[in-house]
N, C-alpha and C positions, 0 to 999 in steps of 0.2 A: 310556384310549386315549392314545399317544403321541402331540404332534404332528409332523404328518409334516414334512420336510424340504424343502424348496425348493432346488435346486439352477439357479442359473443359468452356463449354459453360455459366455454372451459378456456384457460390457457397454461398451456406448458407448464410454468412455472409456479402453478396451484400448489405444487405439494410440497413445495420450496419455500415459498413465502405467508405467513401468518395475515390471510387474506380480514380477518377481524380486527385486528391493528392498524388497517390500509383505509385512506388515505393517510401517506405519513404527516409528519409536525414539521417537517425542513422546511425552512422559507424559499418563496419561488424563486428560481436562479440557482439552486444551487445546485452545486455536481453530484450529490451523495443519492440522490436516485439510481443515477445509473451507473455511477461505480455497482454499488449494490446489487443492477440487474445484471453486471457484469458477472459478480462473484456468483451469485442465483445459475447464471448462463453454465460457468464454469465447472461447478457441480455437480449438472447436469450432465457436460459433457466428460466428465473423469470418468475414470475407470474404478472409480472406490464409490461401494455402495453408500448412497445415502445416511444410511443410518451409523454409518461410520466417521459422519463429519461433524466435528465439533468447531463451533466459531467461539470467539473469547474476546470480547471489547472494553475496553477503558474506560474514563469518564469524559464525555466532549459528546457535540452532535454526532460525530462517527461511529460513537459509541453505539449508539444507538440501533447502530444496525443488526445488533446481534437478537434484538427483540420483536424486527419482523422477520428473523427469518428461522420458518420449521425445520429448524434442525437442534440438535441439541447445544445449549449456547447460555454462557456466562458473561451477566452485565458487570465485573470484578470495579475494584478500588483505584483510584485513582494512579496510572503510572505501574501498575502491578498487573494488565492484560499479559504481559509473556512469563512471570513467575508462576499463576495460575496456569498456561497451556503447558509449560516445561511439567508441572503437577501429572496433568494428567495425560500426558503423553508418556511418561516414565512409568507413569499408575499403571495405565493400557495402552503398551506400543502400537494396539492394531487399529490405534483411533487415527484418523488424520485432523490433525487440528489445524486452525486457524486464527491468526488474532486481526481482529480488522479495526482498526481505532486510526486515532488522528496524527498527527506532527510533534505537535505538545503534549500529550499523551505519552506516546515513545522517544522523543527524542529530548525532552524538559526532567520531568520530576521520571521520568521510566527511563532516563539515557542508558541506565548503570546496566538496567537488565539486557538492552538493546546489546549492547557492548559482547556479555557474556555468552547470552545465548546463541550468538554470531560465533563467536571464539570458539563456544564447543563446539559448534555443530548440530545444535538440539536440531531434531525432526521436527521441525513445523513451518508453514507458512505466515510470514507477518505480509498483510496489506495498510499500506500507513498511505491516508489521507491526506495532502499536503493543500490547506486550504489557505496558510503562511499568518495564520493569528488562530486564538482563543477564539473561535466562535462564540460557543455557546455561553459566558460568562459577560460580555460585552465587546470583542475585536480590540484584545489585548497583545502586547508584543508576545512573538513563540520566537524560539531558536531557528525557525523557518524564513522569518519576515527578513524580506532583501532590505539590502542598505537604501537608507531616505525612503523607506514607507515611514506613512503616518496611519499609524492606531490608538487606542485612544491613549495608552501610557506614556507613544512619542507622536505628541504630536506635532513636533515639528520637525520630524523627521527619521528614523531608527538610526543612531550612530554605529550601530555594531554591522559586519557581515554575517549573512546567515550561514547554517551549517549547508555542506553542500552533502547531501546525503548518499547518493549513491556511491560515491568515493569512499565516505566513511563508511557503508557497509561493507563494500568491496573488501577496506583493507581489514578490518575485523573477521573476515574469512570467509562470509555468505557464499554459497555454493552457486546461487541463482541470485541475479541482481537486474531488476528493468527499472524504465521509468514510462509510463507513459499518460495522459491525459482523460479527461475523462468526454472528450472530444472522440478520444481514436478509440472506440468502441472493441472493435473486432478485433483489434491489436493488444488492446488489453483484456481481453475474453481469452484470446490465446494464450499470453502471456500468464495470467493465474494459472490457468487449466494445467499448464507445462509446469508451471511451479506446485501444483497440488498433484504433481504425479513423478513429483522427483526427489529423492530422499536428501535430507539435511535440511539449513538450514536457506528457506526460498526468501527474498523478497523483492517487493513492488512497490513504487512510489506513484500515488496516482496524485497528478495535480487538479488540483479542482476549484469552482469559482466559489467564491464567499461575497454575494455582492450588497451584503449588508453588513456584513461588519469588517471585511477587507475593502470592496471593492467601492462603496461609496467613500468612505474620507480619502481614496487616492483615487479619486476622478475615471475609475475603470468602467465606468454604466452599469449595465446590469448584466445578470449572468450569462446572456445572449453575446454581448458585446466582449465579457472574458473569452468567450469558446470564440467568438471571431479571433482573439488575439494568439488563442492556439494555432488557429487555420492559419493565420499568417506568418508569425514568427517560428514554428515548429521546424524542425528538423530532425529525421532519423538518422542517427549512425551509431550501427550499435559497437564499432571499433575507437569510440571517439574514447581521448584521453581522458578517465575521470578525473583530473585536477583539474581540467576546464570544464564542466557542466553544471558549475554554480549557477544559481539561479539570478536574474537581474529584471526584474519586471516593465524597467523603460522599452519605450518604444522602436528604440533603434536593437534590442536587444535579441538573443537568438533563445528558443529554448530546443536542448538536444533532448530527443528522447531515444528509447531504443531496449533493448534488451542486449546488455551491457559484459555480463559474466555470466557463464555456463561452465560451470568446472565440476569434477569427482575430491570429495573427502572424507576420507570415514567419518560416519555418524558416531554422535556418543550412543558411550553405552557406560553404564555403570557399571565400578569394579565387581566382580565376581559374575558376571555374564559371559557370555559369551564370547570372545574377539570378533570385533569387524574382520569381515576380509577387508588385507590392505589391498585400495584401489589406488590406480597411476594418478595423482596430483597436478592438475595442467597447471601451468601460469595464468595469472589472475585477472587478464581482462578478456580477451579471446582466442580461447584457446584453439577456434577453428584457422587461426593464421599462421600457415605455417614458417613463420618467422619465429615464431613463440614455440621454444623448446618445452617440454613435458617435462617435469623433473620427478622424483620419488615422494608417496609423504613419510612425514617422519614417524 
């Protein structure tokens, strides 16, 4: 006996995603589907109407994601995804924007922007990709790629340490700071959501499989076999030290995730508006411990 067919006639996420575009171009294995349905998820569940949400992506296959999804959304210039969303969030505060692109994207030729718009406080949410090489160009070394990978520019091994990024966000000032995979679905469906309904400046590191252009020249299998090595090396602590949650992709190695900082900082605002109210300033990794004094901002 065949099995029968299931046809379903609508889903949820129909008025979210650019169902004419779909099937996407990502090669199988890889995480950017469901990062994607995460963000789609998380949208749905915000409290900011749809048509208020702006996505904004880079150049890389992450990039990509801004073109299936029905919302209003810019495929920008290489490394320039957060000068475009600082644009037009300043244009129209009442937008909530989004920039959802990759590693090398924000953290390579876009560091500078990553830097500032952390420093002010811009209103937006950045989702940054962490697939730790160039995909879409050939699995070229990124500012991501842990020490002794091999891609195709070191191939015999990357001599440099990678950026450890939730640190660096942290310390650049981000109001909201997580990491989590693209394994921990629910955790990172929460994690956007919360960041897409908290003012300043949110972000999230998803880690994801690349298993063609990361995961085959370093013996990782295929992108089944990445998401097992989430399942087993993962650890949550979202109290953990950021100077230790550098990334190290050996076997014996831990990856922490978590949702790391949740603090209050006035948002910018440009000269001749309005004053933020000044809001109490926690200390910068969790502020729920109370071991961690509140201090003033300045």
């Amino acid at each position: 006996m065949c099995p029968r067919e299931i046809v379903v006639s609508d889903h949820k996420l129909d008025p979210i995603l650019r169902s004419d575009r779909l099937p996407h171009i990502w090669c199988p294995g890889c995480g950017l589907g469901p990062a994607m349905a995460c963000f789609a998820n998380a949208i749905q569940e915000s409290d900011i109407p749809v048509d208020k949400h702006v996505c904004v992506s880079g150049i890389g296959c992450t990039g990509r994601v801004a073109g299936y999804l029905n919302v209003d959304s810019f495929h920008t210039t290489h490394g320039r995804a957060i000068p475009f969303a600082t644009g037009l969030k300043l244009s129209n505060p009442d937008l909530k924007v989004t920039v959802f692109s990759g590693d090398g994207d924000l953290f390579a030729i876009g560091g500078n922007h990553m830097l500032h718009a952390a420093r002010r406080n811009i209103d937006i949410t950045v989702i940054c990709v962490n697939n730790f090489n160039y995909g879409m160009t050939g699995g070229q070394l990124g500012p991501t790629t842990p020490y002794a990978a091999r891609t195709t520019t070191t191939p015999y091994g990357n001599p440099e340490g990678p950026l450890n990024i939730p640190h660096l966000v942290a310390a650049l000032g981000a109001v909201f700071v997580a990491r989590w995979t693209v394994l921990h679905v629910r955790q990172l469906q929460k994690a956007i959501a919360y960041a897409l309904n908290k003012e300043g400046f949110t972000f999230i590191e998803v880690l994801s499989p690349c298993p063609v252009g990361f995961g085959r020249p370093n013996d990782l299998g295929d992108g089944i076999d990445e998401m097992q090595f989430y399942r087993q090396q993962s650890i949550v602590d979202d109290r953990a030290p950021l100077e230790s949650v550098g990334i190290d992709m050996s076997k014996e190695s831990t990856l922490v995730l978590g949702n790391f900082v949740d603090r209050e900082r006035p948002v910018y605002q440009p000269m001749g508006t309005e004053p933020p109210e000044q809001r109490e300033q926690t200390a910068v990794y969790h502020p729920a411990d109370p071991e961690v004094k509140a201090r003033e901002a300045p």
